[in-house]
N, C-alpha and C positions, 0 to 999 in steps of 0.2 A: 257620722252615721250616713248611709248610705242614700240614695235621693230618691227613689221607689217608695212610693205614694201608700203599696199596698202592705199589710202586715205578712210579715215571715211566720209569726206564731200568733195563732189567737183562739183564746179562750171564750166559749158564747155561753153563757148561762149555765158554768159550769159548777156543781155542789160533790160533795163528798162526804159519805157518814159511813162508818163504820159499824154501827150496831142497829143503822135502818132509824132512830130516833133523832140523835144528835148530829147538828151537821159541823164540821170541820174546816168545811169550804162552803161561803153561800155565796150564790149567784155571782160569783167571779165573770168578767170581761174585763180582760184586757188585751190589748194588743202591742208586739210586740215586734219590731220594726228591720230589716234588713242591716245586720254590719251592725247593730243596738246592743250592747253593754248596759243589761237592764239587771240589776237586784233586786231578790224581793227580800225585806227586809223586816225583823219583827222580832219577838218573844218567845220562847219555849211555848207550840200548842196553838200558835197565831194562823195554820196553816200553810208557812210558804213551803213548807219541805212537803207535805202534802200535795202542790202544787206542783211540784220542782217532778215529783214522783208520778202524778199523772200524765205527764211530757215526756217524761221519760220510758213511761211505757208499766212501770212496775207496780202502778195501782189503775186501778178502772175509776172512770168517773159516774157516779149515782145515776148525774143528772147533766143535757148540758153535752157541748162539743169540743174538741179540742182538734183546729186544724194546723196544719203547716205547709207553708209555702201553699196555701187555699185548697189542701186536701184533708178532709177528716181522716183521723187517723186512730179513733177511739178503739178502732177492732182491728189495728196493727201491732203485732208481737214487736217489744223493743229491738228488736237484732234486728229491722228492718225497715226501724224509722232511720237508718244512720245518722243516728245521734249520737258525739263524742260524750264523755261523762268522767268527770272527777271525785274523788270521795275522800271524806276526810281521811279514812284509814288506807290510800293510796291505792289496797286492791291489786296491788303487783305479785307476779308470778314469784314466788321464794328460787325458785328451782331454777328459775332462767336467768340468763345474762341480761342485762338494761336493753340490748340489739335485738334480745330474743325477746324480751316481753314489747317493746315496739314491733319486731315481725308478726307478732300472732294476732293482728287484726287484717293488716294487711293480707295476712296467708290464708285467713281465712277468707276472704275477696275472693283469692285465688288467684290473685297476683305474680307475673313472672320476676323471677331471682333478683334479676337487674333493678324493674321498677323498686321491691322489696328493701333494696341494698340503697339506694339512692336516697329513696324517703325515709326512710331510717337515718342516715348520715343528716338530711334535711334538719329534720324534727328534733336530731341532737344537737346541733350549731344552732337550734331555734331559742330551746335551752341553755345555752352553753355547756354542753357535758359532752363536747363533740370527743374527748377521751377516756369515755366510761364505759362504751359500749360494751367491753368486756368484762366490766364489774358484777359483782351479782346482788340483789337487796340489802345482803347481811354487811357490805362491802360501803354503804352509801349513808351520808347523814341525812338527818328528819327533812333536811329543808333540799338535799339530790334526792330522795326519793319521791319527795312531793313533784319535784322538774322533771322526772320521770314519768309520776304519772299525766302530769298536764302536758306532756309532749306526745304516750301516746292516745292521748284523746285526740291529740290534733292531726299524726301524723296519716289520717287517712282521707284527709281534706274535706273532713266533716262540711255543713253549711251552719250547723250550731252545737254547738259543747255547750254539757250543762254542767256546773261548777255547785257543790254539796257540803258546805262548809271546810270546804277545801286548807284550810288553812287553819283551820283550829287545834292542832297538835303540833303546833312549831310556838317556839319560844318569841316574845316580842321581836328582837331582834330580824330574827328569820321570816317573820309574818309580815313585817314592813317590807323586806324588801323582797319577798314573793309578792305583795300588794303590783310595787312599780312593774315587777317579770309579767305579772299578766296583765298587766296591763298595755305595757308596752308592747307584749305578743298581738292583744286586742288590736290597738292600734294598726300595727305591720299588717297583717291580716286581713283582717277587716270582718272577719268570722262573727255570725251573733253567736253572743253569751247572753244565758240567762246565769246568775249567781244568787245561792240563798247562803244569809250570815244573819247571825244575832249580833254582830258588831259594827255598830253605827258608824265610827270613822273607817273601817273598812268600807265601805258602802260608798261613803261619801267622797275619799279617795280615790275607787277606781269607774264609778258608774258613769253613764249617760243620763239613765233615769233610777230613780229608785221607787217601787213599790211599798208603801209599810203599811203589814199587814196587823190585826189587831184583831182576836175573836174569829178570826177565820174571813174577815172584810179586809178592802183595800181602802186603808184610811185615807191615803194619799199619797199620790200617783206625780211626782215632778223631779224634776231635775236638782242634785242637789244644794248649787245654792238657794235655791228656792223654796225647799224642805226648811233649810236652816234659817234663811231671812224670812218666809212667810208661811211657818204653819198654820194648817184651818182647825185644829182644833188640839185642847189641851193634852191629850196621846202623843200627838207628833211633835207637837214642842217640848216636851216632856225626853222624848226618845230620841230625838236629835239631837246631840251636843248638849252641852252644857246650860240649865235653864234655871230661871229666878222665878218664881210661883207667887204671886200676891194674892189675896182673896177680897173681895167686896162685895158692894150692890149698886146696880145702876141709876144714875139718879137725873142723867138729862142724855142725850142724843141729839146731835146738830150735825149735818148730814154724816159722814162717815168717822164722824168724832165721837166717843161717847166720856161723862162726866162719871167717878168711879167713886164712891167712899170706901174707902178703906176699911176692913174687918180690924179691931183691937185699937181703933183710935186713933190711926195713923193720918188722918184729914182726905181730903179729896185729890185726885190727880185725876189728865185724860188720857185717853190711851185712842189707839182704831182700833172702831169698833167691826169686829170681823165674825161672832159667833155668840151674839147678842142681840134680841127681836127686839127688845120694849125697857122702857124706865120700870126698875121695880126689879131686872133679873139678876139673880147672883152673875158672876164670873168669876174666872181666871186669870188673872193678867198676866202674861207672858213678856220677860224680859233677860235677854240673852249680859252676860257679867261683863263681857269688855261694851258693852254700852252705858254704862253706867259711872257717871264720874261722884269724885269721893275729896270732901274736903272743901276748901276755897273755888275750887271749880266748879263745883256745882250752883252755887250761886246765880248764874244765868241762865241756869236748864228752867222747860216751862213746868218740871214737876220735878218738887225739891220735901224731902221729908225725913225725918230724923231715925238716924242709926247707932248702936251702940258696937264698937269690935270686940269682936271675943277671940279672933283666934289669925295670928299671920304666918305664910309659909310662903319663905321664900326659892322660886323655882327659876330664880335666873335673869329669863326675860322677862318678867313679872313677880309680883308679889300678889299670893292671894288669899284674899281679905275675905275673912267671914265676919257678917255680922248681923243683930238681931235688927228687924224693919218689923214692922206691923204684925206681932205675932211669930214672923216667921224667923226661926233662931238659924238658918241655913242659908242666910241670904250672901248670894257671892258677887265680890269685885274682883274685877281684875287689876290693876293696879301699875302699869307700866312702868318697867323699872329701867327708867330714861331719867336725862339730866332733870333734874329739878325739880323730880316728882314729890309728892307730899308724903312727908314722914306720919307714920301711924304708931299708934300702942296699943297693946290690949285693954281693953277698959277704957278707951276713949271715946267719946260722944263728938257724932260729928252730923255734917247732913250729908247728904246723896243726892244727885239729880240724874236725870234723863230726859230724850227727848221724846216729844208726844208720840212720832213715827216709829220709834223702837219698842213701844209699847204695845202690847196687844190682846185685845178684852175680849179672852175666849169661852168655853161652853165652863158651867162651875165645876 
């Protein structure tokens, strides 16, 4: 990220309703950073594309400012904020050659021949399709036409592309490694991206920071390990990777520690306490599966309590263990499928442990 103190984009107290009742977007700020590779991340209806579309020019905001590079820009027509733009349905010219839908941003600049020809040739090697130029769309597979279009969003030396689930109609394969292409474009570069996805290891894989949006609010606003090791509340641990959900009531607090009884019997364990006022509140406890040891091992964790398996699928570098805990019939391990690890069955009774720091006692 770039060392400029000041935001490249920022959003002030900005809302969005569509039919004048409901809002879509509340009170959004956020700011978003020079050379920043920021996502906003969420649910069908959470707002970020909402978001994504105010910035870009194609929706007005209710309420509320949206400046760039410290210019308001709420009553700037998008063909003049020169903002580059990606879309999931790529948006390319059918009629033109890959050279020609790259030239017609440029040409409309009004660009001479030479400049034209050069950044073109650029923005292909950027891509690697430095021999397509003379292909046409009908000529190109899902995952050349998607490097098409994110090449020409770049090739006019934007200051920030906005990226619109850019990646949702290519097959796993192909969406992985567009992840690393722009990313490592980002990097080369150094261009701000803002990026909206509904898909959380995308997110996590290419950001600096991730937004995750929820009801039209920014749940939380960090960096992605950070999302993954310490979400603030039951939403974001929930929509981040992979999560183990326990239920209870709180029954003591000693400074950042809190004492949990377990809902369906399951006894007491601690957790940190992060999104819990008082003895007396339900929670959530949050616990990520490869924390979680299963069998003999757990023995010396300081919170051990009984599991039965119901279900093993082995994926290689792991084995994963479903089993029922306190109530909950989805509770998952991970299982390390390294030398000497512990053999399982379905229908076996064993304990589980974990440690108190991996545990975390959020809103119910």
């Amino acid at each position: 990220m770039a060392g400029s103190e000041q935001p490249f984009v920022r959003f002030q107290e900005v809302q969005k309703s569509y039919d004048g009742e409901t809002l879509v977007v509340k009170n959004l700020n956020l700011d978003v950073m020079p050379g920043e590779f920021l996502t906003m991340l969420g649910p069908s209806g959470s707002g970020k594309t909402t978001c994504l579309m105010m910035l870009a020019g194609f929706e007005v905001a209710t309420h509320g400012e949206i400046l760039l590079d410290g210019v308001p820009i709420n009553n700037v027509p998008p063909h003049k904020r020169g903002i580059g733009m990606v879309f999931q349905n790529y948006a390319l010219f059918p009629h033109m050659t890959v050279a020609e839908n790259l030239a017609f941003p440029l040409e409309v600049r009004k660009m001479s021949k030479s400049d034209v020809e050069a950044k073109v040739n650029r923005a292909l090697g950027m891509v690697r399709l430095d021999d397509f130029g003379n292909r046409r769309q009908a000529q190109l597979s899902g995952g050349q036409q998607q490097r098409v279009a994110v090449a020409r969003s770049l090739v006019f030396e934007p200051d920030l592309v906005l990226m619109d689930e850019p990646l949702g109609a290519l097959d796993k394969n192909l969406r992985e490694e567009m992840q690393y292409e722009i990313k490592h474009i980002h990097e080369s570069l150094g261009v701000c991206m803002v990026y909206v996805t509904h898909d959380q290891s995308e997110a996590l894989t290419m950001s600096n920071r991730i937004a995750v949006f929820d009801d039209g609010i920014i749940q939380q606003l960090a960096a992605p390990n950070v999302l993954y090791e310490e979400p603030v509340n039951a939403f974001v641990a929930g929509f981040i990777g992979e999560n183990n959900r326990l239920f209870g009531q709180v029954r003591d607090i000693s400074d950042d520690i809190c004492t949990v009884e377990l809902e369906g019997g399951g006894g007491t364990i601690k957790a940190l306490k992060i999104n819990v006022d008082k003895v007396g509140d339900r929670t959530t406890l949050s616990l990520r599966p490869e924390r979680v040891t299963i069998g003999p091992d757990s023995a010396n964790s300081p919170n051990v309590v009984d599991a039965k398996v119901v279900e093993l699928i082995y994926l290689g570098d792991h084995i994963r263990t479903r089993a029922v805990v306190s109530g909950n019939e989805d509770f998952i391990v991970k299982v390390p499928n390294a030398h000497g690890h512990v053999r399982l069955a379905e229908g076996q009774e064993v304990k589980i442990g974990w440690e108190t720091e991996d545990c975390r006692a959020l809103d119910a």
